[in-house]
PDB file of N, H, CA, C and O in Angstrom:
ATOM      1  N   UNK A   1       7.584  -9.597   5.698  1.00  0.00           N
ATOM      2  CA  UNK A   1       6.506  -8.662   5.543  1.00  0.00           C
ATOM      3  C   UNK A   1       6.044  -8.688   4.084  1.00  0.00           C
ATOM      4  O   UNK A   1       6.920  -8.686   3.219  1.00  0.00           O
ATOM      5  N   UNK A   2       4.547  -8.715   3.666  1.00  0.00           N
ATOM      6  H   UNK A   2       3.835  -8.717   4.368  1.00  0.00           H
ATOM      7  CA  UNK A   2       4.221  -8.913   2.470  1.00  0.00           C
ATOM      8  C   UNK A   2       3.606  -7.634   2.193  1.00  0.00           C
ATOM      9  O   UNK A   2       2.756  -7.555   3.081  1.00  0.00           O
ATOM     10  N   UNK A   3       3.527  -6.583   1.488  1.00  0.00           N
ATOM     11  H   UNK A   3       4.218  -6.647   0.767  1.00  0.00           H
ATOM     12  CA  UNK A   3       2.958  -5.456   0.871  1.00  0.00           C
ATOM     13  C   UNK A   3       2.310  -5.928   0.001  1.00  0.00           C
ATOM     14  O   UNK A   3       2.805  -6.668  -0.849  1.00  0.00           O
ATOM     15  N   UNK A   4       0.655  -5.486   0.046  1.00  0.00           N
ATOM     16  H   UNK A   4       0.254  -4.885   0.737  1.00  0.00           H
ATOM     17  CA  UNK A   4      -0.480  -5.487  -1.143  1.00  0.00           C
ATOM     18  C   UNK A   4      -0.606  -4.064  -1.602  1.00  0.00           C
ATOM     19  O   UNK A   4      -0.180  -2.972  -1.224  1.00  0.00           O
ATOM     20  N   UNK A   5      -1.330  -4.500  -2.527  1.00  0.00           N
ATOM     21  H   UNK A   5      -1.676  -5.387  -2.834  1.00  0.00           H
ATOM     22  CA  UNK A   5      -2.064  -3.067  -3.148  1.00  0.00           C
ATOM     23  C   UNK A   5      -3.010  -3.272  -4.251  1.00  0.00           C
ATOM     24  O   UNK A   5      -2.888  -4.187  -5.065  1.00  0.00           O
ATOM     25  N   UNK A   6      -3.937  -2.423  -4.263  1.00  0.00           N
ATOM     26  H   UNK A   6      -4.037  -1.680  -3.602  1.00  0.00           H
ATOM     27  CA  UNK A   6      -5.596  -2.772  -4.654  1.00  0.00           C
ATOM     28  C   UNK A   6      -6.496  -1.575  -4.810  1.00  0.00           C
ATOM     29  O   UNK A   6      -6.042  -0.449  -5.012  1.00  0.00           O
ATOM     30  N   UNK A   7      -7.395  -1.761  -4.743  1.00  0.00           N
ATOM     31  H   UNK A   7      -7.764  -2.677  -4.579  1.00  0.00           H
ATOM     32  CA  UNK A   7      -8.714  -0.851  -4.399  1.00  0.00           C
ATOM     33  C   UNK A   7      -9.528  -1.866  -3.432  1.00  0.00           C
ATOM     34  O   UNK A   7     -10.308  -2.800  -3.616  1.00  0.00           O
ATOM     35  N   UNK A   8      -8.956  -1.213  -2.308  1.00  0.00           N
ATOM     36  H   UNK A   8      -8.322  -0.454  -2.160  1.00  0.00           H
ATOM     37  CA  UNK A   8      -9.738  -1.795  -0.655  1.00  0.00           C
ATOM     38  C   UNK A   8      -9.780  -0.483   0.346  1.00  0.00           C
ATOM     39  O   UNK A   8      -9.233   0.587   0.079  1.00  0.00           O
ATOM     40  N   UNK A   9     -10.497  -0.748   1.497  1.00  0.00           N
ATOM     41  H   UNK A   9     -10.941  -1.617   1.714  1.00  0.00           H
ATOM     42  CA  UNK A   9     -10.536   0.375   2.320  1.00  0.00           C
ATOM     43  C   UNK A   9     -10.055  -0.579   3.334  1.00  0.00           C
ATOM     44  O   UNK A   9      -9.751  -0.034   4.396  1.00  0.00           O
ATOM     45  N   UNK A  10      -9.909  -1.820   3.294  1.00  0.00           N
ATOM     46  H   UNK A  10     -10.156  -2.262   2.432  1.00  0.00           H
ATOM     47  CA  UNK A  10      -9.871  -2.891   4.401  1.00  0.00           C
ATOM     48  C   UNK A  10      -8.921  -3.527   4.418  1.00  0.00           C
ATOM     49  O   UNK A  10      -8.329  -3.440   3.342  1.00  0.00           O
ATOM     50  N   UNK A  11      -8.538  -4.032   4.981  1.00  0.00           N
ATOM     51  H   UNK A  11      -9.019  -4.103   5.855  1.00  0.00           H
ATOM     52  CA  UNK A  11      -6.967  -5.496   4.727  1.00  0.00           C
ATOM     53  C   UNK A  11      -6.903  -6.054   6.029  1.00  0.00           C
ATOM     54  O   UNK A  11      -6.104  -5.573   6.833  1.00  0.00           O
ATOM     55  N   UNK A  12      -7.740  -7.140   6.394  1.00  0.00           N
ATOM     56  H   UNK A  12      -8.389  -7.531   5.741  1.00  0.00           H
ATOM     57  CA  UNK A  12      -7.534  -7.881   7.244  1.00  0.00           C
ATOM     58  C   UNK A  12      -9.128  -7.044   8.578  1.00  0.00           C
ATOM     59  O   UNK A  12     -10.248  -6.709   8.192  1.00  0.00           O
ATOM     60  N   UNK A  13      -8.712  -6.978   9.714  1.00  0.00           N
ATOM     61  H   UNK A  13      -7.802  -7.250  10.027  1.00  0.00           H
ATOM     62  CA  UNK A  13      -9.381  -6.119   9.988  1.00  0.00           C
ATOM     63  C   UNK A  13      -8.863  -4.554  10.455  1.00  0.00           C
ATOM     64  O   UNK A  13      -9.317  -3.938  11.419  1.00  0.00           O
ATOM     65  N   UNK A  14      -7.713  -4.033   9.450  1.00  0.00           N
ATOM     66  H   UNK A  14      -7.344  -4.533   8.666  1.00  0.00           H
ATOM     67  CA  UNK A  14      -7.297  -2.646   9.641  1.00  0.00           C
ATOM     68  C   UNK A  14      -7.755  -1.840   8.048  1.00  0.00           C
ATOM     69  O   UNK A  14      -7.862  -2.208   6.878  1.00  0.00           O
ATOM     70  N   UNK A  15      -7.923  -0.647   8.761  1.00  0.00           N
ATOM     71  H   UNK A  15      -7.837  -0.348   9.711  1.00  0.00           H
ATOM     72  CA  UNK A  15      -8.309   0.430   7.916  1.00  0.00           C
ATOM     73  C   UNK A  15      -7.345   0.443   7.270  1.00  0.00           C
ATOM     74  O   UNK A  15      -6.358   0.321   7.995  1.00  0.00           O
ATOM     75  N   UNK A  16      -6.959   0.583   5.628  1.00  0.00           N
ATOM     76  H   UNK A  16      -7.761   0.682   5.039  1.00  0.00           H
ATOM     77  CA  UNK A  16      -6.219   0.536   4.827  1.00  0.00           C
ATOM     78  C   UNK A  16      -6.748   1.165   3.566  1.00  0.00           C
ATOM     79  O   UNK A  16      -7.756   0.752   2.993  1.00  0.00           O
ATOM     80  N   UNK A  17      -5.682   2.659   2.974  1.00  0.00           N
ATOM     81  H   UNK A  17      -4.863   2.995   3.440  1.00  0.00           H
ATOM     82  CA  UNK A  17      -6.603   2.906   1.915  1.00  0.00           C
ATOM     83  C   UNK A  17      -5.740   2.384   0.833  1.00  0.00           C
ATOM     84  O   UNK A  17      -4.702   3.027   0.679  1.00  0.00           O
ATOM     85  N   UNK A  18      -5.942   1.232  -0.064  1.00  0.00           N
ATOM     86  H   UNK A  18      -6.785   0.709   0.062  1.00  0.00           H
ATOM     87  CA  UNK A  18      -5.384   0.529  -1.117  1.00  0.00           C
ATOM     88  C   UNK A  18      -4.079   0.143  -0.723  1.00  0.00           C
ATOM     89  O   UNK A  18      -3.930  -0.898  -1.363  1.00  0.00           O
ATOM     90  N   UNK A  19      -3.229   0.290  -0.193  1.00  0.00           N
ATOM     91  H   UNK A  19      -3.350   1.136   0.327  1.00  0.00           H
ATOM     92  CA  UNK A  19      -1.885  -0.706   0.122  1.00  0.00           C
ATOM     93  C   UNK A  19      -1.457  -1.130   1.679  1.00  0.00           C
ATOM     94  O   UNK A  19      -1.096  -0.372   2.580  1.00  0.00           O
ATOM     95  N   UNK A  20      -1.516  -1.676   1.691  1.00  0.00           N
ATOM     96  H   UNK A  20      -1.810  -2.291   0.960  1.00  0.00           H
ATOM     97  CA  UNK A  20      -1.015  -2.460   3.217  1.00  0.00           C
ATOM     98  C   UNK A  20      -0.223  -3.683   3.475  1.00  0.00           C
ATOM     99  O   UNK A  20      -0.180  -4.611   2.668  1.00  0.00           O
ATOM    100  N   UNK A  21       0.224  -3.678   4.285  1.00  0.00           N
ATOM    101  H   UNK A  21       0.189  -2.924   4.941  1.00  0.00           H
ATOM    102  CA  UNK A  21       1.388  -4.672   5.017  1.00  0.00           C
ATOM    103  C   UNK A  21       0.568  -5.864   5.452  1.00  0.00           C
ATOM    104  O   UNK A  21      -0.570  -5.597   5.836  1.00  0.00           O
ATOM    105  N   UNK A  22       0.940  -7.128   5.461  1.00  0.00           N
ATOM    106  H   UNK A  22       1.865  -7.345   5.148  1.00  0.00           H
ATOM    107  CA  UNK A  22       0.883  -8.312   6.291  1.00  0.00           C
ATOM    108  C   UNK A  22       2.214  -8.834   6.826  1.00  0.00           C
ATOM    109  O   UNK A  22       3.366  -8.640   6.439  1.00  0.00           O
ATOM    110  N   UNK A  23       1.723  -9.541   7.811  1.00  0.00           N
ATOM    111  H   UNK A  23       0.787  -9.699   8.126  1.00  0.00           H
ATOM    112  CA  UNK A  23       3.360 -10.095   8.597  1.00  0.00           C
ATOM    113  C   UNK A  23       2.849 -11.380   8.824  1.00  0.00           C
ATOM    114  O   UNK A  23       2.059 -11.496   9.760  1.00  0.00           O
ATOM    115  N   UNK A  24       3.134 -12.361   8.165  1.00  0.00           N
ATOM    116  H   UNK A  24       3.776 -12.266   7.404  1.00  0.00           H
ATOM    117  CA  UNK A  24       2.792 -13.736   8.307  1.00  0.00           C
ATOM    118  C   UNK A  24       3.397 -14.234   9.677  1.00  0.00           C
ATOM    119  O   UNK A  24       2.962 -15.291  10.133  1.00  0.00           O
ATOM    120  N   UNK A  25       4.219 -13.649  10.253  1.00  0.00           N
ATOM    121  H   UNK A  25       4.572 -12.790   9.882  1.00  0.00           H
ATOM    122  CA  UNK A  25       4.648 -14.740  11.968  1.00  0.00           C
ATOM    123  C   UNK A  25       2.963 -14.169  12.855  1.00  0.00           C
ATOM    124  O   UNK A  25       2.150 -14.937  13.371  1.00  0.00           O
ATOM    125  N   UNK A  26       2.857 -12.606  12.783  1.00  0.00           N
ATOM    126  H   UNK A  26       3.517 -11.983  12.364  1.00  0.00           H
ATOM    127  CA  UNK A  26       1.876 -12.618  13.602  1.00  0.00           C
ATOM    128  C   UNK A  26       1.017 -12.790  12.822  1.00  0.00           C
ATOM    129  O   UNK A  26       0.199 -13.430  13.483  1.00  0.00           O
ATOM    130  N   UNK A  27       0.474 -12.624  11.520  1.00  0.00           N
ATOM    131  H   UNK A  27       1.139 -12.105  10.983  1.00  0.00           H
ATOM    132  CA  UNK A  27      -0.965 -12.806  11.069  1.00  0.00           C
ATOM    133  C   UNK A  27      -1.532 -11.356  11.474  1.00  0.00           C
ATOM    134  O   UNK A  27      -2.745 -11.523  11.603  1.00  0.00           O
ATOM    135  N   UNK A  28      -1.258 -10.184  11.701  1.00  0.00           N
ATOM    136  H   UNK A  28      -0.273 -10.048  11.596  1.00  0.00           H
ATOM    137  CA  UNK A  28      -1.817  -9.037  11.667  1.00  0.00           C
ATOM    138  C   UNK A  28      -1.248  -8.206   9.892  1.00  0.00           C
ATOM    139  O   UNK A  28      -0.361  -8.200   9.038  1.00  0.00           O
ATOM    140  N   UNK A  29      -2.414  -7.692  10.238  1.00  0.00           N
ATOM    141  H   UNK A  29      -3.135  -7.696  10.931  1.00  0.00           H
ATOM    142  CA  UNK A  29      -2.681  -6.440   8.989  1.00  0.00           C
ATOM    143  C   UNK A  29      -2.443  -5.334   9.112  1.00  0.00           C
ATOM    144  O   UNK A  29      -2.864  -4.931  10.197  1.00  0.00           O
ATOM    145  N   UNK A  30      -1.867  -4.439   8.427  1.00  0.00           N
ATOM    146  H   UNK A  30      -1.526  -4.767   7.546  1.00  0.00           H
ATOM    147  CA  UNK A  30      -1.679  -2.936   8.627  1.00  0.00           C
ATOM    148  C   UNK A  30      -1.344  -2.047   8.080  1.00  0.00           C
ATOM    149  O   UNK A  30      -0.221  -2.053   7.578  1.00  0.00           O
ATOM    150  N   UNK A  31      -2.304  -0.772   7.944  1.00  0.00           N
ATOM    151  H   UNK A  31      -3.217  -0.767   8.352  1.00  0.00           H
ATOM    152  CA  UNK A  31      -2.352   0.278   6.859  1.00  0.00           C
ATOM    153  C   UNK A  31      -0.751   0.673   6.922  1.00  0.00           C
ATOM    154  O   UNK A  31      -0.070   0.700   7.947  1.00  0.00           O
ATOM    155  N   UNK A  32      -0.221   1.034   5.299  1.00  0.00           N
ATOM    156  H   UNK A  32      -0.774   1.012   4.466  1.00  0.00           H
ATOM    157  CA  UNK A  32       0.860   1.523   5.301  1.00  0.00           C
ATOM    158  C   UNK A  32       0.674   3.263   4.803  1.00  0.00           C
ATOM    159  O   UNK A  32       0.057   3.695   3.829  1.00  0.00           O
ATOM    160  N   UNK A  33       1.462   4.046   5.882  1.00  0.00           N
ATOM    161  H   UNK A  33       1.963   3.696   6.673  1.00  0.00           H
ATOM    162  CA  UNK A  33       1.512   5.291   6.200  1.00  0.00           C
ATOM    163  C   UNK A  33      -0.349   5.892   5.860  1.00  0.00           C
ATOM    164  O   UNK A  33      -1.130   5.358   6.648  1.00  0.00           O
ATOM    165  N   UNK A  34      -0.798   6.534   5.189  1.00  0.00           N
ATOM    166  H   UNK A  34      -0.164   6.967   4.549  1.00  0.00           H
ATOM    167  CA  UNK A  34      -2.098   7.064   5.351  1.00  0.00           C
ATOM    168  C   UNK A  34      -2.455   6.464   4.200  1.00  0.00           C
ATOM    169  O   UNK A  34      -3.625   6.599   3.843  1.00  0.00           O
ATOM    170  N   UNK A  35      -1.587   5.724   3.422  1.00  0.00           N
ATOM    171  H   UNK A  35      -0.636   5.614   3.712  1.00  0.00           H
ATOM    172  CA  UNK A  35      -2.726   5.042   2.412  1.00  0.00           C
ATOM    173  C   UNK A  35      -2.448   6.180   0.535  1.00  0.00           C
ATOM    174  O   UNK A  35      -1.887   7.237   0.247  1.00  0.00           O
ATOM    175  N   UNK A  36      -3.125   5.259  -0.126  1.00  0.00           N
ATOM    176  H   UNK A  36      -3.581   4.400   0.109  1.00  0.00           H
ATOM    177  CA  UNK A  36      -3.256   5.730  -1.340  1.00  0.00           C
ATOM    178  C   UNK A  36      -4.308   6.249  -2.030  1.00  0.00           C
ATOM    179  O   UNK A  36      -5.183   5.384  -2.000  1.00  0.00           O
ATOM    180  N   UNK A  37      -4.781   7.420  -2.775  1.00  0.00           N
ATOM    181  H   UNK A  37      -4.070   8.122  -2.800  1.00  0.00           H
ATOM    182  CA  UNK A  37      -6.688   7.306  -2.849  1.00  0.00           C
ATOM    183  C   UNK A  37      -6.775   6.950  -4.340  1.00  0.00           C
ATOM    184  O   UNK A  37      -7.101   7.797  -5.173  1.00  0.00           O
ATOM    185  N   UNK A  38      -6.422   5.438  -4.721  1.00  0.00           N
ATOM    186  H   UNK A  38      -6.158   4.751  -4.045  1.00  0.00           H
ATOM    187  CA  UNK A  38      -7.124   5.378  -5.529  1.00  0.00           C
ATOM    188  C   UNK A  38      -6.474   3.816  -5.894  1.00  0.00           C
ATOM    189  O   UNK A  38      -6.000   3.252  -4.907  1.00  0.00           O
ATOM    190  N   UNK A  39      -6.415   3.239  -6.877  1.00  0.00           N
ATOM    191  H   UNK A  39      -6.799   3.697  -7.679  1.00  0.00           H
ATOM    192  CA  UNK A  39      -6.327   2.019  -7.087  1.00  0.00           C
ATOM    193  C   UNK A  39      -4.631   1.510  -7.186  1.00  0.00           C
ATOM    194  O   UNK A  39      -3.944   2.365  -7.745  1.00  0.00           O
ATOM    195  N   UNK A  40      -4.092   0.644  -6.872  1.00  0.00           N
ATOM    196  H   UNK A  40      -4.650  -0.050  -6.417  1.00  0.00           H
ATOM    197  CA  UNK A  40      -2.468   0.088  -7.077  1.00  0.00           C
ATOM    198  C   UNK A  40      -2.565  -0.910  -7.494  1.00  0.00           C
ATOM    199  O   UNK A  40      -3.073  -1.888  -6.947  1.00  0.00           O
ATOM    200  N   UNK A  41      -2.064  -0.836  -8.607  1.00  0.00           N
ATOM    201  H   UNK A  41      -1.650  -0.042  -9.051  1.00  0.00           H
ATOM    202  CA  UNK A  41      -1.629  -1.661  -9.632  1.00  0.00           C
ATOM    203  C   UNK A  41      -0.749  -2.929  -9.596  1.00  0.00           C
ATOM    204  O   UNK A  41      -0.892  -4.104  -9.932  1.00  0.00           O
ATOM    205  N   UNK A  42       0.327  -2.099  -8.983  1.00  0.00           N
ATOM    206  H   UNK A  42       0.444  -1.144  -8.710  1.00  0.00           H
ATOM    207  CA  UNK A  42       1.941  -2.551  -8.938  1.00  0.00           C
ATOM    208  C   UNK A  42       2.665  -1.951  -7.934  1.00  0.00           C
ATOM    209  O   UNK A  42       2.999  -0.773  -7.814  1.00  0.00           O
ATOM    210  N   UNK A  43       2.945  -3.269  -6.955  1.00  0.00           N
ATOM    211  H   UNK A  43       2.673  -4.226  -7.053  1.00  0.00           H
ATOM    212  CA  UNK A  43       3.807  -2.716  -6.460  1.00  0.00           C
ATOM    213  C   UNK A  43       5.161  -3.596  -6.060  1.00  0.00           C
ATOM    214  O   UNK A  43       5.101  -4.813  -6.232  1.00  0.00           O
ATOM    215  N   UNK A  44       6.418  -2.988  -5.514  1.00  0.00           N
ATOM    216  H   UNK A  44       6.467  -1.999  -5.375  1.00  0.00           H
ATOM    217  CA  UNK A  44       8.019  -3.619  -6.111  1.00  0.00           C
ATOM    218  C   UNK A  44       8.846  -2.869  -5.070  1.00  0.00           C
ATOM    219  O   UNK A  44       8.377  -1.910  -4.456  1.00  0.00           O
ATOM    220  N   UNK A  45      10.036  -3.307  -4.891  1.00  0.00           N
ATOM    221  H   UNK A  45      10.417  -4.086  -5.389  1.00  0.00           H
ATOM    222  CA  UNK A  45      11.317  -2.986  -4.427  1.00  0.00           C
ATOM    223  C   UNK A  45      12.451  -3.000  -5.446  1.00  0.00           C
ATOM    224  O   UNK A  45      12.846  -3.785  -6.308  1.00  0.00           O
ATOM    225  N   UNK A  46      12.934  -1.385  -4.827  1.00  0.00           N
ATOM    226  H   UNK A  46      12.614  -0.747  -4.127  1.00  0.00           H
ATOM    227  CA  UNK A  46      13.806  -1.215  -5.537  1.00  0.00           C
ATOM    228  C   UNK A  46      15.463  -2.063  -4.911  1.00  0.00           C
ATOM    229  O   UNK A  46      15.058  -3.005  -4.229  1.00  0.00           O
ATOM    230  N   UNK A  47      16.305  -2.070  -4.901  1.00  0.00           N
ATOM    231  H   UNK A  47      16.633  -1.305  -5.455  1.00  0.00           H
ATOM    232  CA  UNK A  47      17.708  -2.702  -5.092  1.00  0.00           C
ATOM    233  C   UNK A  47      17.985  -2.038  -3.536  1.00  0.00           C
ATOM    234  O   UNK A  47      18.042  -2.970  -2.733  1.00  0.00           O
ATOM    235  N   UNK A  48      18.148  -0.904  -2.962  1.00  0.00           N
ATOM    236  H   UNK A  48      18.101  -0.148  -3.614  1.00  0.00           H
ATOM    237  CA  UNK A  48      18.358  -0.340  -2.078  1.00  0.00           C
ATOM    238  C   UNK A  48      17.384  -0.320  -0.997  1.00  0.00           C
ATOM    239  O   UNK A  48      17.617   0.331   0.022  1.00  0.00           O
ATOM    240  N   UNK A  49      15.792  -1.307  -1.214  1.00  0.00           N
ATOM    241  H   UNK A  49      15.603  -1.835  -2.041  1.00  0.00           H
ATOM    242  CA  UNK A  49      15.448  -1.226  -0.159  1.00  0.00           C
ATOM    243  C   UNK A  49      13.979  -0.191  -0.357  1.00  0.00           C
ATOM    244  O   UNK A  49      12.982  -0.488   0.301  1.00  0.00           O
ATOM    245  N   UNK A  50      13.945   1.038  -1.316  1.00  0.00           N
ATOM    246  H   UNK A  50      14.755   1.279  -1.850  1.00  0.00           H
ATOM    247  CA  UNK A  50      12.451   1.442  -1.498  1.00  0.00           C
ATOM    248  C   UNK A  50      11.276   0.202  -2.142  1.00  0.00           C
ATOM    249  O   UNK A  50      11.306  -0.827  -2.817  1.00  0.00           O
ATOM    250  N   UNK A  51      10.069   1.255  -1.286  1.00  0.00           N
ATOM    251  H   UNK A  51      10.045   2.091  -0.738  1.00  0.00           H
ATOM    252  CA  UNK A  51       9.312   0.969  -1.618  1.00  0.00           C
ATOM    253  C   UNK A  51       8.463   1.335  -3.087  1.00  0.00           C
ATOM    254  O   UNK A  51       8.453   2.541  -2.841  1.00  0.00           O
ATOM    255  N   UNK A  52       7.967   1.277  -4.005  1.00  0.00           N
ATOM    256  H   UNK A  52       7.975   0.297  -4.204  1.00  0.00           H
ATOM    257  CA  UNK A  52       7.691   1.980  -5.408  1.00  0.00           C
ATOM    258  C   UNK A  52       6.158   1.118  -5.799  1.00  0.00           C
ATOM    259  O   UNK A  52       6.071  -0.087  -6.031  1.00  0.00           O
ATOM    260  N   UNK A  53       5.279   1.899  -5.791  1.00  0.00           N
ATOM    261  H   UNK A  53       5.350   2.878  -5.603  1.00  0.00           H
ATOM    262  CA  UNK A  53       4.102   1.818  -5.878  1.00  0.00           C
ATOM    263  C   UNK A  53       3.227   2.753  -7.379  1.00  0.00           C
ATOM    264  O   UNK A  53       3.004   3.963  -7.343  1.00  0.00           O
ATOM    265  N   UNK A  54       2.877   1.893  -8.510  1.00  0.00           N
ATOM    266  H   UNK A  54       3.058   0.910  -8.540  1.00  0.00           H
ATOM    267  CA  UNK A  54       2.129   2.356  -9.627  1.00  0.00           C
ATOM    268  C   UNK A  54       0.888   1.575  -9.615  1.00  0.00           C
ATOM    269  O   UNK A  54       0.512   0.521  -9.102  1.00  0.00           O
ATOM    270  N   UNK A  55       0.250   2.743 -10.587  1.00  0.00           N
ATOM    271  H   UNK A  55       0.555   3.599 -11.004  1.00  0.00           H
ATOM    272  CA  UNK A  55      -1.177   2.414 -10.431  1.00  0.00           C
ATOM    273  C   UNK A  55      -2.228   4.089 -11.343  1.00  0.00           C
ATOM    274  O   UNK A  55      -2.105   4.932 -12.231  1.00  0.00           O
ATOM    275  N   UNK A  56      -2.977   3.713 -10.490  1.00  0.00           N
ATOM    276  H   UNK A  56      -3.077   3.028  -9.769  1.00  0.00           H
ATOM    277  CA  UNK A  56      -4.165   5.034 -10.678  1.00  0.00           C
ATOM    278  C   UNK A  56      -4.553   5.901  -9.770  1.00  0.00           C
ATOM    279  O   UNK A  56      -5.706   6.127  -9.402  1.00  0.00           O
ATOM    280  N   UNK A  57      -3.143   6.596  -9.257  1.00  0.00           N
ATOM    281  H   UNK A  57      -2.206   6.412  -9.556  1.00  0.00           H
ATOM    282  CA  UNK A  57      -3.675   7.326  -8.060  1.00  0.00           C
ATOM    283  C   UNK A  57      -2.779   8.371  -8.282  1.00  0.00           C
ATOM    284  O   UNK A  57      -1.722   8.308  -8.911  1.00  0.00           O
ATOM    285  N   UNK A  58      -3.600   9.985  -7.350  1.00  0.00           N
ATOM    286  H   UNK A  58      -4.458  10.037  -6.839  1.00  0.00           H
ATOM    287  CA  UNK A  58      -2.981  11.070  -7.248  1.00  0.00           C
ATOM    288  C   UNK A  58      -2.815  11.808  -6.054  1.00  0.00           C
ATOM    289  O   UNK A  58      -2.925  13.030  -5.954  1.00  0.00           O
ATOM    290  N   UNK A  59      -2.534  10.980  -5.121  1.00  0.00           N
ATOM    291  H   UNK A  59      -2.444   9.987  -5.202  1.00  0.00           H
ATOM    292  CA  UNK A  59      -2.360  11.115  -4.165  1.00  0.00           C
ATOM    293  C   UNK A  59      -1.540   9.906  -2.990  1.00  0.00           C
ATOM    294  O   UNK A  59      -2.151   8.863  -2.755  1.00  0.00           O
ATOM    295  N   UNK A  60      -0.441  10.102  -2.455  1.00  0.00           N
ATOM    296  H   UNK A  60       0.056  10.948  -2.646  1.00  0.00           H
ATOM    297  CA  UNK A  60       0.503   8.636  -2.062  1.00  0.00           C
ATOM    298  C   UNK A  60       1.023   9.245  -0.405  1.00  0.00           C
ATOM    299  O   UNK A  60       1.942  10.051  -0.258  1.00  0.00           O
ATOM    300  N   UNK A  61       0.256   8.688   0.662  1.00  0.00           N
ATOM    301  H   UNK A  61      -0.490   8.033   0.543  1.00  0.00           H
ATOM    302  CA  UNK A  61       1.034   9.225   1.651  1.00  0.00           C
ATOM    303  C   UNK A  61       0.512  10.653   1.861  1.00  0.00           C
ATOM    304  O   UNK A  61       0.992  11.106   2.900  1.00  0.00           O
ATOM    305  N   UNK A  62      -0.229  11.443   1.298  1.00  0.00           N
ATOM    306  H   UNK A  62      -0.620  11.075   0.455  1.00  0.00           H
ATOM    307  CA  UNK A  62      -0.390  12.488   1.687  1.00  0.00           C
ATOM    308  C   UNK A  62      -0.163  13.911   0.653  1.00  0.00           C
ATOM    309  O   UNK A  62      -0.601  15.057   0.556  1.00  0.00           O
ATOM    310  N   UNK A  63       0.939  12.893  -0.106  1.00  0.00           N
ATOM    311  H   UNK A  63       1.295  11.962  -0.027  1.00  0.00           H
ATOM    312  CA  UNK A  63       1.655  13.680  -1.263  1.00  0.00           C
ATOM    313  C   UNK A  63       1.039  13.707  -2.962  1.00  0.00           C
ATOM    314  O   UNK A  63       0.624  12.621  -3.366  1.00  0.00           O
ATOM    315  N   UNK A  64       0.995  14.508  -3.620  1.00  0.00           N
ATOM    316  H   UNK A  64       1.332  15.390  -3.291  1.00  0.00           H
ATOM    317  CA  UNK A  64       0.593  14.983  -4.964  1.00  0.00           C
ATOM    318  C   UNK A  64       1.493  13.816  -5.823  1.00  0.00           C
ATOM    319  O   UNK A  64       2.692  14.098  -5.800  1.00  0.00           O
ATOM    320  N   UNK A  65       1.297  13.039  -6.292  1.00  0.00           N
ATOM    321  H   UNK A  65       0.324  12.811  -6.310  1.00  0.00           H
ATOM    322  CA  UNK A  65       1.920  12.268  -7.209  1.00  0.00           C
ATOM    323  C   UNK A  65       1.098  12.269  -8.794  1.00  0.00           C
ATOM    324  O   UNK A  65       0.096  12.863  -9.191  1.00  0.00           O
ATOM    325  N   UNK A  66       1.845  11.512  -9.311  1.00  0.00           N
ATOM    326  H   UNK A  66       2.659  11.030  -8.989  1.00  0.00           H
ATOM    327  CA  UNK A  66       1.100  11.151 -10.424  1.00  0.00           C
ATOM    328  C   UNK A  66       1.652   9.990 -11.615  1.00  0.00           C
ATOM    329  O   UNK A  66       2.538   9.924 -12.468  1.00  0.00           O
ATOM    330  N   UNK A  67       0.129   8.833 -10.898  1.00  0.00           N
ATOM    331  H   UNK A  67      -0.591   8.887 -10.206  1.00  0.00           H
ATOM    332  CA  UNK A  67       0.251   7.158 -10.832  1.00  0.00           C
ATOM    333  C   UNK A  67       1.638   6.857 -10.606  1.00  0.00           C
ATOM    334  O   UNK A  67       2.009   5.686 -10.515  1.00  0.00           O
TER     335      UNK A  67
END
């Protein structure tokens, strides 16, 4: 599974707000959880398996963050 992140509303042909999944066996696209509102920079795995996403956004999933 490959995780992007950007300033897109699109990724492939699924609704995606700035980060989304690809799966190269099927070649489908897909928004990850509700998306980010605003631009991603960077994104990484941590040692245990998270996901960790920086950038220019204040809002991640639904939740109040900040970048």
């Amino acid at each position: 599974m490959l995780v992007v992140g950007g300033m897109f509303r699109i990724a492939g042909s699924a609704v995606a707000a700035s980060i989304a999944t690809y799966d190269p066996v099927s070649g489908i696209w897909s928004a990850l959880g509700t998306g980010i509102d605003w631009t991603v920079k960077a994104v990484t795995t941590l040692p245990n398996g998270d996901l960790v996403a920086g950038g220019f956004f204040t809002l991640a999933g639904g939740a109040s963050v900040s970048h």
